[in-house]
C-alpha positions, 0 to 999 in steps of 0.5 A: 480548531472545532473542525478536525483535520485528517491524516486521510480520510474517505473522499466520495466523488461530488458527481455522485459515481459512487452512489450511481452504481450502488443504486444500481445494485439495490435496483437490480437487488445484486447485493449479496457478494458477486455481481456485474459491479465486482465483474465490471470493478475487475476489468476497469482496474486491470484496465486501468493499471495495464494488467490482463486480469484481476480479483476483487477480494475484501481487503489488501491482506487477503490478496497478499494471502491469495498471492502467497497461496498461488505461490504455494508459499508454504511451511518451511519456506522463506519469503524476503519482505520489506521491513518498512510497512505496516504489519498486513503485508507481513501477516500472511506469510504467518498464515501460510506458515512459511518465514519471513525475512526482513530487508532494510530501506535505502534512503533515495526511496525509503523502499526495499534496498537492492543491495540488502536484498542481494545479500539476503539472497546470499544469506537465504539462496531458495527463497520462495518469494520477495514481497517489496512495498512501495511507501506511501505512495513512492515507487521502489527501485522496482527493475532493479528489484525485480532483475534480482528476483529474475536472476535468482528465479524467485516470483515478485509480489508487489504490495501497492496498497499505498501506490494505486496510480503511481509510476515507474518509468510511465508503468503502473505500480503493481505491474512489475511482479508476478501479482500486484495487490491494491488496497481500499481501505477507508484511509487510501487513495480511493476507497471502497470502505474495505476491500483489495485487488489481486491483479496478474497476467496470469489468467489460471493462476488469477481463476484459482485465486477466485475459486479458494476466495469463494470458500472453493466450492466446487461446479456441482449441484450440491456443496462440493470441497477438495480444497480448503477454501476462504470467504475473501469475495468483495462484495457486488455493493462495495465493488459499486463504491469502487466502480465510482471512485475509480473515475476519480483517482487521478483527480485524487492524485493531482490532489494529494500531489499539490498538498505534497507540493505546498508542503515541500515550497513552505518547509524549504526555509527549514534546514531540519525538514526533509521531505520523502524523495521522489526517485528519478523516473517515477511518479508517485500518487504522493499518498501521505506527505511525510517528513523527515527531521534531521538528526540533530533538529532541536524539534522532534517528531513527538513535538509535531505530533503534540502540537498538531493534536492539541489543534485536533490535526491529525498525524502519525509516525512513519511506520514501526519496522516490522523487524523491531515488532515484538510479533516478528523479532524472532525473524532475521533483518537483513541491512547494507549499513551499521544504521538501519535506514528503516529505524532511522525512518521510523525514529525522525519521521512525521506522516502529515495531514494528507486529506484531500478534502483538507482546504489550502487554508487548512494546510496553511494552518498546519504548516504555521503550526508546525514552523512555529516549532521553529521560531 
């Protein structure tokens, strides 16, 4: 095919919202960072999700850094991380230089498993804090990680950077923890082109966060710092594209939940495929689509990969656990079974197009591409 078809690619509103609130921006000449669309930006998402308040920053990393900061996550400490992620949810922890720990996913969400946490607790009893990720869109076992972290009194970071809309039991992803962080990167749900969302119920705590991500200048005339400070603030012009996508993200996820749809009904006939779960009790936002071979299938994910790229289709593996990164293999991996679930993942997974500009005869495309592997 000519026409490319993308993994997940930046999808602006046919309405226009976006560009609205841009126009705006220029009108008022509130271009540099900061003005009424990061404010505004804020205060819808936190809205939103149900959380009491938020802070633009520039991207998903930094607010994870934030919510580290405002921990006072520092050297020495430990803090427990999903191994199944990409590698900005494991950066910060580095920049703090504090240790992370890795922990191993169960197979019902692919998530960070409870059990691998308990005894990471036993292993490491003073962690600083846990960082769980909800993959691709798919809640984790989010209360029950959380009453762990509740029993050992250890703060919760929920990294949502792929589950902005998702639920647990009707409540929004990055509202269980002490800080919940969003990411709009170009390839996510909605997008601002770059940029991230710290949210809390904390108001002093969010303040603070604000204050060290505007370089912690100080409320004086001339440039006042007792803190080292850092140039995180999301752009009033970049909050404006926010603003507008913002008003579209359920449409998003209905989207992106058919496109999973269609690809469970049309790889039922194929034993070898598995599609990523849906847990009892949630609702992901569905992301990416990702599949699963099983372990004797005469296909492997390397064989999808190729075919779909001779056709200029987009796909990719599933995330390369952090633990097996040469960066991070140093740090201690914590798993329940002899088989790492998260490797097992890793080795037989395939992230397929999940664009919501993609056209069902497109998808239909990429199904027959991938079930003549079979025939």
């Amino acid at each position: 095919m000519d026409k490319r078809i993308y993994l997940a690619s930046p999808h602006m509103s046919k309405e226009g919202y976006e560009q609205q609130y841009v126009k705006e921006a220029f009108d008022t000449n509130w271009v540099a960072p900061l003005g009424e669309n990061v404010n505004k930006f804020e205060e819808e998402l936190a809205n939103y999700v149900g959380s009491n308040h938020a802070a633009a920053l520039s991207a998903g990393t930094a607010a994870i850094h934030m919510a580290l900061k405002a921990l006072d996550v520092k050297n020495g400490d430990i803090v427990f991380c999903s191994t199944l992620t990409f590698s900005a949810t494991v950066n910060p922890v580095i920049y703090q230089n504090a240790t992370p720990v890795f922990i191993d996913s169960e197979k019902e969400t692919w998530n960070m498993n409870p059990k691998a946490l308990e005894k990471a607790f036993e292993k490491y009893p003073n962690p600083k804090a846990v960082i769980v990720v909800h993959l691709y869109g798919t809640p984790a076992k989010i209360e029950e990680i959380k009453a762990i972290c509740d029993k050992h009194n250890v703060p919760l970071v929920e990294d949502a950077a792929e589950s902005l809309g998702a639920t647990y039991q009707g409540k929004q992803t990055g509202t269980f923890g002490k800080y919940g962080i969003y990411s709009f990167n170009g390839n996510k749900i909605i997008t601002t082109s770059g940029g991230g969302m710290l949210v809390s119920n904390d108001e002093e705590r969010i303040a603070k966060v604000r204050f060290w991500a505007t370089q912690s200048r100080e409320k004086e005339r001339h440039y006042e710092h007792k803190e080292i400070g850092y140039n995180y603030r999301m752009s009033n012009i970049v909050a404006g594209i926010g603003r507008g996508q913002l008003k579209i993200l359920e449409e998003r996820i209905k989207q992106k939940t058919n496109i999973y749809d269609r690809y469970k009904k049309e790889f039922e006939t194929i034993e070898d495929i598995e599609m990523q779960p849906i847990p009892e009790d949630t609702k992901p936002n569905h992301w990416l689509s990702v599949i699963t071979l099983k372990e004797n299938s005469k296909v492997k994910p390397i064989d999808i990969m190729k075919v779909l790229e001779v056709e200029n289709i987009e796909s990719r593996p599933v995330w390369k656990p952090m633990h097996k990164q040469p960066v991070f293999e140093k740090y201690d991996f914590i798993k329940v079974q002899d088989k790492a679930v998260s490797e097992e993942l890793f080795k037989r997974g395939v992230c397929l197009p999940s664009d919501t500009k993609m056209t069902i005869e497109e998808q239909m495309h990429v199904i027959n591409i991938i079930k003549s592997l079979w025939e």
